[in-house]
ZALUM-297195 format. One record per residue (C-alpha): x, y, z; residue in three letters. Coordinates in Angstrom, 1 decimal. Each point is the difference from the previous one (the first is absolute). Example, Ala and Ser with C-alpha at 12.3 -4.5 7.8 and 13.67 -1.06 7.14 Angstrom:
<nodes>
{{12.3,-4.5,7.8},Ala}
{{1.4,3.4,-0.7},Ser}
</nodes>
This chain:
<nodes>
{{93.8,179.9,107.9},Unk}
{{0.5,-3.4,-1.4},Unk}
{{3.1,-1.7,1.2},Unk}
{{2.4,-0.7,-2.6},Unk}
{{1.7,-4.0,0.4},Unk}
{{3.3,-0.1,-2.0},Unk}
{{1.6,-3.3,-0.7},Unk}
{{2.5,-1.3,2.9},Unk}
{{2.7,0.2,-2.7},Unk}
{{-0.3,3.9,-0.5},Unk}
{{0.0,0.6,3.8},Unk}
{{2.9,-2.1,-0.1},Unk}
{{1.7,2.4,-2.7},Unk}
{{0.0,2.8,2.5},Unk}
{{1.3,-2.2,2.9},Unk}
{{2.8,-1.0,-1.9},Unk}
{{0.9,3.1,-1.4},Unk}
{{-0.5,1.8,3.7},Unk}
{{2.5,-2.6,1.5},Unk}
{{2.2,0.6,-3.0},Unk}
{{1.1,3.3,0.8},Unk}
{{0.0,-0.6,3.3},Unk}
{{2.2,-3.0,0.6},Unk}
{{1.9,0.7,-2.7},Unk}
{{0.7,3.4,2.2},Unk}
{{1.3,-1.5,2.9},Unk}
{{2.0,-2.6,-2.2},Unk}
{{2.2,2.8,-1.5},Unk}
{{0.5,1.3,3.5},Unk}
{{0.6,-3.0,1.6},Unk}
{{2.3,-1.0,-2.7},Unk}
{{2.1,3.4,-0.3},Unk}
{{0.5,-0.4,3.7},Unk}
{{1.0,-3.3,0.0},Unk}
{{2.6,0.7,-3.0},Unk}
{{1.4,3.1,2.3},Unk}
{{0.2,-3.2,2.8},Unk}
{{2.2,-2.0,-2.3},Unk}
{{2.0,2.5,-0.9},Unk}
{{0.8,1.1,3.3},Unk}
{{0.5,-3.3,1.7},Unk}
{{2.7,-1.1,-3.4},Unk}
{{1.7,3.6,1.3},Unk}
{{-0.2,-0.8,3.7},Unk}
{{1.6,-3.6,-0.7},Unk}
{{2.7,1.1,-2.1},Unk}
{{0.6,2.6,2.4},Unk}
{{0.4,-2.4,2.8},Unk}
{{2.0,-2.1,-2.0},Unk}
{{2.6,2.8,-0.7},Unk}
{{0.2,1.3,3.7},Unk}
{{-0.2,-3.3,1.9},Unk}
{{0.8,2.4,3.2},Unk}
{{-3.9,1.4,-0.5},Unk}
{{-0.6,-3.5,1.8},Unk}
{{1.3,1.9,3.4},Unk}
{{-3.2,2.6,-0.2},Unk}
{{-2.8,-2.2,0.1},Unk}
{{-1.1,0.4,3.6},Unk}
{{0.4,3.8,-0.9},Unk}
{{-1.9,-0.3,-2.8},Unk}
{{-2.6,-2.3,1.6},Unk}
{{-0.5,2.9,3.1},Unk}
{{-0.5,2.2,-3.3},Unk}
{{-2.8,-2.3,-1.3},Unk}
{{-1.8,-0.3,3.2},Unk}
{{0.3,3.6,0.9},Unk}
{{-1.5,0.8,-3.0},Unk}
{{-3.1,-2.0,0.0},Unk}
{{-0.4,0.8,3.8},Unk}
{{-0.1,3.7,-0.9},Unk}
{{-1.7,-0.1,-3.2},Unk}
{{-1.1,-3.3,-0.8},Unk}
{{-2.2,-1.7,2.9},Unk}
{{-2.9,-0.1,-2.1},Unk}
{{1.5,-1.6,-2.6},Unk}
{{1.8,-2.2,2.1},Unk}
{{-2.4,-3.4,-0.8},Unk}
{{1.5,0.1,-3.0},Unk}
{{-1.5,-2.9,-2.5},Unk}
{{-2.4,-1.0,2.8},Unk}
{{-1.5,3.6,0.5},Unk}
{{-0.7,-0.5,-3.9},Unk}
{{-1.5,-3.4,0.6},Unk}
{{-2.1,1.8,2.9},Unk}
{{-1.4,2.8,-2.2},Unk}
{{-1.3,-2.4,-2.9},Unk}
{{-1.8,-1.8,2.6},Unk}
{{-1.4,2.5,2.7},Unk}
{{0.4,3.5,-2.0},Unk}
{{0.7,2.9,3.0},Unk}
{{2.0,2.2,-1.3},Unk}
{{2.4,1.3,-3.3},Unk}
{{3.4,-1.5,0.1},Unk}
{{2.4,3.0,0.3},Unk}
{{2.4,1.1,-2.6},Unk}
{{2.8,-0.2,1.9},Unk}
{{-0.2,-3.7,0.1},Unk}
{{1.7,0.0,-3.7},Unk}
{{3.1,1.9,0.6},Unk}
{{0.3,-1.3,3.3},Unk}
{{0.4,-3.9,-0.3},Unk}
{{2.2,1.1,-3.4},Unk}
{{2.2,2.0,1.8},Unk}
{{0.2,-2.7,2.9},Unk}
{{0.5,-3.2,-2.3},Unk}
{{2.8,2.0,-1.9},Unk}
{{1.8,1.2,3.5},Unk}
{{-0.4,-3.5,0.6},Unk}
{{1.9,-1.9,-2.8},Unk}
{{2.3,3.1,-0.1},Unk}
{{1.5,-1.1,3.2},Unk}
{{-0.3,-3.7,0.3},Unk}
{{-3.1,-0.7,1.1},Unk}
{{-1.9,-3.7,-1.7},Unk}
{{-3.5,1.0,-1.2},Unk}
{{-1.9,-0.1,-3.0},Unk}
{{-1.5,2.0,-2.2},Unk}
{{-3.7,-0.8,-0.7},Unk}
{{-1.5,1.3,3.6},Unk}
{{1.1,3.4,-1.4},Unk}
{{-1.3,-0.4,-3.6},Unk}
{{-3.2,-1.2,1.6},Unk}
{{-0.4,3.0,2.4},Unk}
{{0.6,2.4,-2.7},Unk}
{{-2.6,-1.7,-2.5},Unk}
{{-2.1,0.5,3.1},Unk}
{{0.6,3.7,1.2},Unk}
{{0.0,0.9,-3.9},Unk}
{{-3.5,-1.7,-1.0},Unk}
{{-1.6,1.5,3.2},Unk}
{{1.5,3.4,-1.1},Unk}
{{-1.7,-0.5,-3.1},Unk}
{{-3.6,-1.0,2.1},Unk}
{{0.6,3.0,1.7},Unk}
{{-0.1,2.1,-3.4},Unk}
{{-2.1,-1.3,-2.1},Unk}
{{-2.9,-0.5,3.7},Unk}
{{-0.3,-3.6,-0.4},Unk}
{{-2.4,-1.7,2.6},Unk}
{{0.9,-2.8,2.2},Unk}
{{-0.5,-3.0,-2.3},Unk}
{{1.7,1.9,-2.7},Unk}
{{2.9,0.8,2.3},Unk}
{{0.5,-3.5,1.4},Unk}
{{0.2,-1.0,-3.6},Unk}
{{2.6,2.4,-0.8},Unk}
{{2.0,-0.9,3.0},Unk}
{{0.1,-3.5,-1.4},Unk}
{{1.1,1.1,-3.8},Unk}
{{2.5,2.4,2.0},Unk}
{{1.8,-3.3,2.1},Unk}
{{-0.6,-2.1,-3.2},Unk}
{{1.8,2.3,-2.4},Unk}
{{2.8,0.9,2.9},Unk}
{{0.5,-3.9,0.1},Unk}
{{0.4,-0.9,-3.7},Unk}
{{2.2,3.3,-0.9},Unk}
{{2.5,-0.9,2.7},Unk}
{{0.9,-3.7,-1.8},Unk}
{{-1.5,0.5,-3.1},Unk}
{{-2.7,-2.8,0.4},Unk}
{{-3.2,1.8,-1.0},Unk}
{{-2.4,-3.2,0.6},Unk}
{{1.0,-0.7,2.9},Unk}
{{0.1,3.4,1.4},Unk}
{{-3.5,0.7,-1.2},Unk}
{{-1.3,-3.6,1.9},Unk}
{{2.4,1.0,3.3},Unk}
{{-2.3,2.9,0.5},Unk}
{{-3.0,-1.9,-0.4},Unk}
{{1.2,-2.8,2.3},Unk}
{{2.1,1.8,2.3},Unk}
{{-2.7,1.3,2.0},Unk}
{{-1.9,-3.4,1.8},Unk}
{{0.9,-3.4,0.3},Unk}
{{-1.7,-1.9,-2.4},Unk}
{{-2.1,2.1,-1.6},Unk}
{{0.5,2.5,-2.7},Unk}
{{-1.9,3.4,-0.5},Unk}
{{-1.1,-0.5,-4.4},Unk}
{{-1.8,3.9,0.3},Unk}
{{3.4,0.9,-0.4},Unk}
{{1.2,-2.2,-2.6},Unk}
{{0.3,2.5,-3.1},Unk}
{{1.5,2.7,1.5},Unk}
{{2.7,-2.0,1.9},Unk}
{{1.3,-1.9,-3.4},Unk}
{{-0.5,3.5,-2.1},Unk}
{{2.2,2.0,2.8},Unk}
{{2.4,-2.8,0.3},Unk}
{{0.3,-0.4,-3.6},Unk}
{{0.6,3.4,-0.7},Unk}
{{2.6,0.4,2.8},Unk}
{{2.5,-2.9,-0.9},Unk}
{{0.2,2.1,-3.6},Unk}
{{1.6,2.9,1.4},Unk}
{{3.1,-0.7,1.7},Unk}
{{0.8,-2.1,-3.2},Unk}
{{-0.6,3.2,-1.8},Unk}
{{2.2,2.2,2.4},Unk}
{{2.6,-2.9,-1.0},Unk}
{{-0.5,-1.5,3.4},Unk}
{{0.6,-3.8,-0.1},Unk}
{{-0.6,-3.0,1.8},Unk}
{{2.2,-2.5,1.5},Unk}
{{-0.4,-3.3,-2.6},Unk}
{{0.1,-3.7,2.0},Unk}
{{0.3,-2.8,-2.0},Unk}
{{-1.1,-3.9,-0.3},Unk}
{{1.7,-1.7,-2.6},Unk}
{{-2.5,-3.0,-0.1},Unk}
{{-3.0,-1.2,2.4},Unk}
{{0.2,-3.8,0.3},Unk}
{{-2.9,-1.8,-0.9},Unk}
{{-2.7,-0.8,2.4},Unk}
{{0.1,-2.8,1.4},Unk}
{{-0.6,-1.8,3.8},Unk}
{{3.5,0.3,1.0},Unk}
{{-0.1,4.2,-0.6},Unk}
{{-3.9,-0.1,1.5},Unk}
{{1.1,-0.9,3.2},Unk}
{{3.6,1.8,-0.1},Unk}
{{-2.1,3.2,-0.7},Unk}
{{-2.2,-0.8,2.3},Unk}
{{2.4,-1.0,3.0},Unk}
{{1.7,4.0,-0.7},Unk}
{{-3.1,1.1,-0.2},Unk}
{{-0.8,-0.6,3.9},Unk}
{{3.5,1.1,0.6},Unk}
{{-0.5,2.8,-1.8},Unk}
{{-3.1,1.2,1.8},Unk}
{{1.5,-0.5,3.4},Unk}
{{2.6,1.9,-0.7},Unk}
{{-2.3,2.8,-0.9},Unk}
{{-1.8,-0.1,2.8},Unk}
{{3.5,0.2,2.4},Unk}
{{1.0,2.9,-2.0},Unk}
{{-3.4,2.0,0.9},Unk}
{{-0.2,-1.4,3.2},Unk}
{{3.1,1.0,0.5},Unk}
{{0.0,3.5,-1.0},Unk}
{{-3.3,0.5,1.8},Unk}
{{1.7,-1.2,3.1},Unk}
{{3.1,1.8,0.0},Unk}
{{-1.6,3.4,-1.2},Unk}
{{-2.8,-0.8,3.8},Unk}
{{3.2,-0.5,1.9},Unk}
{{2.2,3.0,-1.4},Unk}
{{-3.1,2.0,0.5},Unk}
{{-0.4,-1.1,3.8},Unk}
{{3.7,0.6,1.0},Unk}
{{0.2,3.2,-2.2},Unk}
{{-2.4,3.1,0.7},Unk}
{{1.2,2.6,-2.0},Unk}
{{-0.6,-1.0,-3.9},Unk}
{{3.5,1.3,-1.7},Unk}
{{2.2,-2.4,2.2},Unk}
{{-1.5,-2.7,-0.9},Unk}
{{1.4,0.1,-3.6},Unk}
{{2.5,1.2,1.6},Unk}
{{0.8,-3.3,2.1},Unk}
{{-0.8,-2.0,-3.2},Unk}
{{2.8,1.9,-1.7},Unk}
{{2.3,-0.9,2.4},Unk}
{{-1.2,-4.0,0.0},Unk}
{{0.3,0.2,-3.9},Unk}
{{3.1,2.0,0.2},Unk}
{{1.3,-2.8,2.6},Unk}
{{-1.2,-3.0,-2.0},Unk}
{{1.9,1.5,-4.0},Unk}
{{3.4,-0.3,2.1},Unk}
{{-0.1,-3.4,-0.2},Unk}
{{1.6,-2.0,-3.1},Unk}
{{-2.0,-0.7,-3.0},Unk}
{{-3.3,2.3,1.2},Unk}
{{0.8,2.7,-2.5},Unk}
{{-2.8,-1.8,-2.1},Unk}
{{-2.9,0.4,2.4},Unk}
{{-0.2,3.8,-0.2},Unk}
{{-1.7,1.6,-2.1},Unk}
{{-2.6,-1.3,-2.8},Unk}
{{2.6,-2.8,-0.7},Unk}
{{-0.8,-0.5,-3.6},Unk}
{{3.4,-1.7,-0.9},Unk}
{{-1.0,-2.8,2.1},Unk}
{{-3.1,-0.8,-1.1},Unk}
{{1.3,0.6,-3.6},Unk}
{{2.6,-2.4,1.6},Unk}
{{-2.1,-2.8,1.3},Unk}
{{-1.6,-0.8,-3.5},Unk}
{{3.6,-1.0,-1.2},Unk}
{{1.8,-1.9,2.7},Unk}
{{-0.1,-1.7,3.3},Unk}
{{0.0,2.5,2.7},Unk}
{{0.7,-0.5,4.1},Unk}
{{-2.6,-2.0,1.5},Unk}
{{-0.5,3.2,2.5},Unk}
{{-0.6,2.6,-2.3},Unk}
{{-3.6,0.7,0.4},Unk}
{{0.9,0.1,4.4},Unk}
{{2.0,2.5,-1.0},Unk}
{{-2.2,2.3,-1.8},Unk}
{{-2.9,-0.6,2.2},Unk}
{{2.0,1.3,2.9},Unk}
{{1.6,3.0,-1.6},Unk}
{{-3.8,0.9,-1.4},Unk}
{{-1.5,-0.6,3.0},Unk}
{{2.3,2.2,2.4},Unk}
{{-0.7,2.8,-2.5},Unk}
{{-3.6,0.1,-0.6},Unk}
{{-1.1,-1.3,3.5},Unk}
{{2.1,3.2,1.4},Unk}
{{-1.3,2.7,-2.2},Unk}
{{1.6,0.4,-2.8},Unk}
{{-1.7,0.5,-3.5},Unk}
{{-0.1,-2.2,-3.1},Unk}
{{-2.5,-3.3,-0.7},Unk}
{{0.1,-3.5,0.8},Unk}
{{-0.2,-1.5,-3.4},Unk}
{{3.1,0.2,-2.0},Unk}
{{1.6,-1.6,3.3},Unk}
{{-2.2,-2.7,0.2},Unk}
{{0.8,-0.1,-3.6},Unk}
{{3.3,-1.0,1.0},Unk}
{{-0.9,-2.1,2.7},Unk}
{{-1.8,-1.9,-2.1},Unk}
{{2.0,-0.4,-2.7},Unk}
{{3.1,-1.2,2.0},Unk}
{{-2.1,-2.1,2.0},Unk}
{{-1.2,-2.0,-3.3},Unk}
{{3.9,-0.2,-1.0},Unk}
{{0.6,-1.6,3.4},Unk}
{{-2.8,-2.1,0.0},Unk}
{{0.8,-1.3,-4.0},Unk}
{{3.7,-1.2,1.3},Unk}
{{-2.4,-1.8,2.4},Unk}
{{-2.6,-1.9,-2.1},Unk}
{{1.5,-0.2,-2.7},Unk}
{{-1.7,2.8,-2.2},Unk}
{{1.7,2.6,-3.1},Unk}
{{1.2,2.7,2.2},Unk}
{{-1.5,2.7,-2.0},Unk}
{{-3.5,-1.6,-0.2},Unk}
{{0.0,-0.3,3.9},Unk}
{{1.2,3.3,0.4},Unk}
{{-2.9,1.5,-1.9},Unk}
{{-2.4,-1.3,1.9},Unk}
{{1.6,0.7,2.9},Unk}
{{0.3,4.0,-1.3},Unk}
{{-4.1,-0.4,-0.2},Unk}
{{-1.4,-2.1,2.7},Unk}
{{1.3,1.3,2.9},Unk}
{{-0.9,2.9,-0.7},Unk}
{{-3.3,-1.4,-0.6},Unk}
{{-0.6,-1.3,3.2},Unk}
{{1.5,2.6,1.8},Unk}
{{-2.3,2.6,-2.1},Unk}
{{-3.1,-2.4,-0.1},Unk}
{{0.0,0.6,-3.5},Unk}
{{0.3,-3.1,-2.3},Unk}
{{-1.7,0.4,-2.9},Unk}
{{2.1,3.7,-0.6},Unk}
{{3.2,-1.8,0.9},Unk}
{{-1.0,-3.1,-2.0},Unk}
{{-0.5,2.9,-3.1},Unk}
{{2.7,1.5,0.5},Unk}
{{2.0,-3.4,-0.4},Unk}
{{-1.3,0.2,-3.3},Unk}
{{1.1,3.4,-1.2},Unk}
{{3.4,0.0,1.8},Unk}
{{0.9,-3.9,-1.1},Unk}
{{-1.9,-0.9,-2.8},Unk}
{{-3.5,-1.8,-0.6},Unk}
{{1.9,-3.6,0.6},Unk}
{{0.4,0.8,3.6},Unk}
{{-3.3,0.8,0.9},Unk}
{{-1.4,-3.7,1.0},Unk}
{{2.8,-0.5,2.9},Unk}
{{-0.3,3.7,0.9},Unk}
{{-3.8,-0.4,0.4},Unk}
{{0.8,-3.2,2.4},Unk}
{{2.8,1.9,2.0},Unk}
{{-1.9,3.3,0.4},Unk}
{{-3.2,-2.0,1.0},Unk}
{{1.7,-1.9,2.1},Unk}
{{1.9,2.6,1.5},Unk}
{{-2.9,1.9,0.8},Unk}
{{-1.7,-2.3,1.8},Unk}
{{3.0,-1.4,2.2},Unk}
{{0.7,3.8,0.4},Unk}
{{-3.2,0.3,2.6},Unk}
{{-2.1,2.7,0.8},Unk}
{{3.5,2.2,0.6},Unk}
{{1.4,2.3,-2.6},Unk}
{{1.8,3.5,-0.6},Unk}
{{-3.3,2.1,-0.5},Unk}
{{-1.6,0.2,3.2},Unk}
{{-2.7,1.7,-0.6},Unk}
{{-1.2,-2.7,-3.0},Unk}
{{-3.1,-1.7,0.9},Unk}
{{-1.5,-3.4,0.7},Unk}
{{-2.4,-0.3,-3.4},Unk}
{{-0.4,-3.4,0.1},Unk}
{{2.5,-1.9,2.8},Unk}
{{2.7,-2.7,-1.4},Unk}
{{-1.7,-2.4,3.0},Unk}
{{-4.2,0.3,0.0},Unk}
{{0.2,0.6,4.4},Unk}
{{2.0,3.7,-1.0},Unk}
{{-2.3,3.1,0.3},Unk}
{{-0.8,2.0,-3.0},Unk}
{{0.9,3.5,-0.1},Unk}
{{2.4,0.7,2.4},Unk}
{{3.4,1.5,-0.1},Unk}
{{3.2,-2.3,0.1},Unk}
{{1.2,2.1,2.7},Unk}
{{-3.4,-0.6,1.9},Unk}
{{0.3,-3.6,-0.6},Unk}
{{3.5,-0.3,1.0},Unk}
{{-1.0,1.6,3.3},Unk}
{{-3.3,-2.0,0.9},Unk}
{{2.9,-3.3,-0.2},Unk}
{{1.5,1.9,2.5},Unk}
{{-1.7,0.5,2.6},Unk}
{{-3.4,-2.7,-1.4},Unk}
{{-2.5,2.7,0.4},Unk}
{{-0.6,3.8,-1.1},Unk}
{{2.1,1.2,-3.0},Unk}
{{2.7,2.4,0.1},Unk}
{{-0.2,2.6,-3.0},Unk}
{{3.2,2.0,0.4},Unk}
{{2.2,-0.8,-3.2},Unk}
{{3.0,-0.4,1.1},Unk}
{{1.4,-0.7,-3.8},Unk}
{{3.6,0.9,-0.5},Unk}
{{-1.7,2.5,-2.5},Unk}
</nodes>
């Protein structure tokens, strides 16, 4: 039988159309599950706000958390990096019960007082939903990794409403310095379709503003790019940090739930001093607060050791809207410092620490753009790149890999957490991740 050849285009037609449905799939999902996130956390927050004595539960709650996850949860328990895992050596379906789970955990935690984020549990659920939907509809493994990337893409964007950027995080999320194009469609079409639907659940996001970007110029090239070392240190501290504190609490503490359980008490500890009211929590007002006016210098130290105590000890949530607000207090410190506007400082700062502290500068350089306006994007594109590289071959994702090394002598295609352990000890790697989650 003669072989029929069809024109690229046409097979391309079916592609697109295949990948349509799909994506588009796990972008509803993602983004009805992220709008059910929002909504709970805004209730959890007002909540706490109104019944300040909820603050005296935390360690309860944190035994809760832990409990929990050591009952039901232990293989869903990598969290972000189990995700990260899957795309790139496929074993095995990620269970359901990851979704409820980490939303259940990060809404215990803001409930009660604990500082976390928001996007490790958008991401997770855009993950555990789009391998729900391989499962159905008996995708292969290619196919699945694919959908696994849409699933953290479109989790990403619906969370802050920053559709590009969410649908390049998934594509660059996954190796250092090198992104995965095969997946390029589906990740913008799920991420695209996501950030519409909490807006039309009359979900909204929080709105930062930048009056005016001053023009380029030699004086702001080398401000920008003096924060932008800063800024990527203090990216790297923050995941070094949690990393370390999560190895320690896990060395003194053997039995998982009192481990949160300690942390609660630490965090509980810390809120009774004056003035720390500000670090719980997601701790929008601040950051909504450091585009306006000067802030204390020590702002950012504060939130980084709130955050870390609660992650590195178990308790649920992400790292990103707190580096958020590490970052964008840092940048209103460092603009009192050389001599910078305040808000333009502070939105870099918002982006590039978490770009180093991600490895992820070209979404965080994007999402400068959506959140902040096209004006901002050549100084973002400096502070993220800068960040990143000044960040080093650290970061909150453990289980992201080497693609292509910030220094040529790194090895390609290991595991941060491998790397991290072969500067240890200078010789065979150590593949446990020991990720506060």
């Amino acid at each position: 039988m003669k072989k029929t050849n069809y024109p690229e285009q046409l097979l391309m037609l079916v592609y697109l159309a295949r990948w349509l449905v799909l994506a588009s799939v796990v972008g509803a999902l993602a983004g009805l599950a992220s709008a059910a996130l929002l909504l709970s956390l805004e209730w959890a927050t007002d909540t706490r706000n109104a019944h300040r004595w909820l603050l005296w539960l935390l360690p309860l709650a944190g035994f809760a958390v832990g409990l929990a996850y050591h009952l039901l949860g232990k293989s869903v328990e990598g969290g972000n990096n189990l995700l990260i895992d899957e795309i790139h050596d496929p074993r095995r379906i990620v269970p359901k019960r990851m979704a409820p789970l980490i939303l259940l955990g990060t809404v215990i935690t803001h409930l009660f007082g604990g500082s976390a984020g928001r996007e490790g549990t958008a991401v997770q659920m855009g993950g555990a939903l789009a391998d729900m939907v391989t499962r159905i509809g008996r995708l292969g493994p290619d196919e699945r990794r694919i959908l696994l990337m849409a699933g953290i893409s479109a989790g990403f964007a619906s969370v802050f409403g920053t559709p590009l950027a969410g649908a390049v995080f998934g594509l660059e999320v996954l190796a250092i310095g090198r992104l995965r194009y095969d997946a390029i469609l589906p990740c913008f079409i799920a991420a695209i379709v996501s950030d519409q639907v909490p807006a039309l659940l009359g979900v909204h996001h929080t709105h930062y503003a930048i009056p005016f970007v001053p023009h380029f110029s030699i004086a702001i090239f080398a401000a920008t790019l003096a924060a932008g070392i800063v800024f990527g240190l203090v990216g790297m501290l923050f995941a070094q940090a949690t990393h370390g504190l999560s190895r320690l609490v896990k060395r003194l503490i053997k039995f998982p739930p009192l481990r949160p359980f300690a942390g609660g008490v630490a965090v509980l500890l810390l809120a009774l001093l004056p003035g720390t009211d500000k670090y719980l929590g997601l701790g929008i007002p601040t950051i909504v607060e450091a585009f306006e006016k000067p802030l204390p210098l020590y702002d950012f130290a504060g939130k980084i050791v709130f955050t870390v105590t609660t992650l590195a000890s178990g308790f649920k949530g992400g790292e990103v809207t707190p580096l958020f607000y590490i970052g964008a207090t840092l940048g209103n410190a460092l603009a009192q410092l050389l001599s910078m506007p305040v808000p333009v400082l502070a939105g870099l700062g918002f982006v590039a620490v978490f770009a180093g502290a991600a490895n992820t500068p070209i979404a965080s350089t994007i999402m400068a753009i959506e959140l902040f306006g096209p004006e901002i994007g050549v100084l973002a594109g400096i502070a993220c790149v800068v960040s990143y590289l000044f960040s080093g071959h650290t970061g909150i994702y453990h289980a992201q890999r080497i693609g292509h090394g910030k220094r040529l002598a790194i090895p390609e295609g290991m595991r941060l957490s491998e790397l991290a352990g072969l500067r240890k000890r200078g010789g065979k790697a150590d593949k446990t991740d020991d990720s506060a989650g």
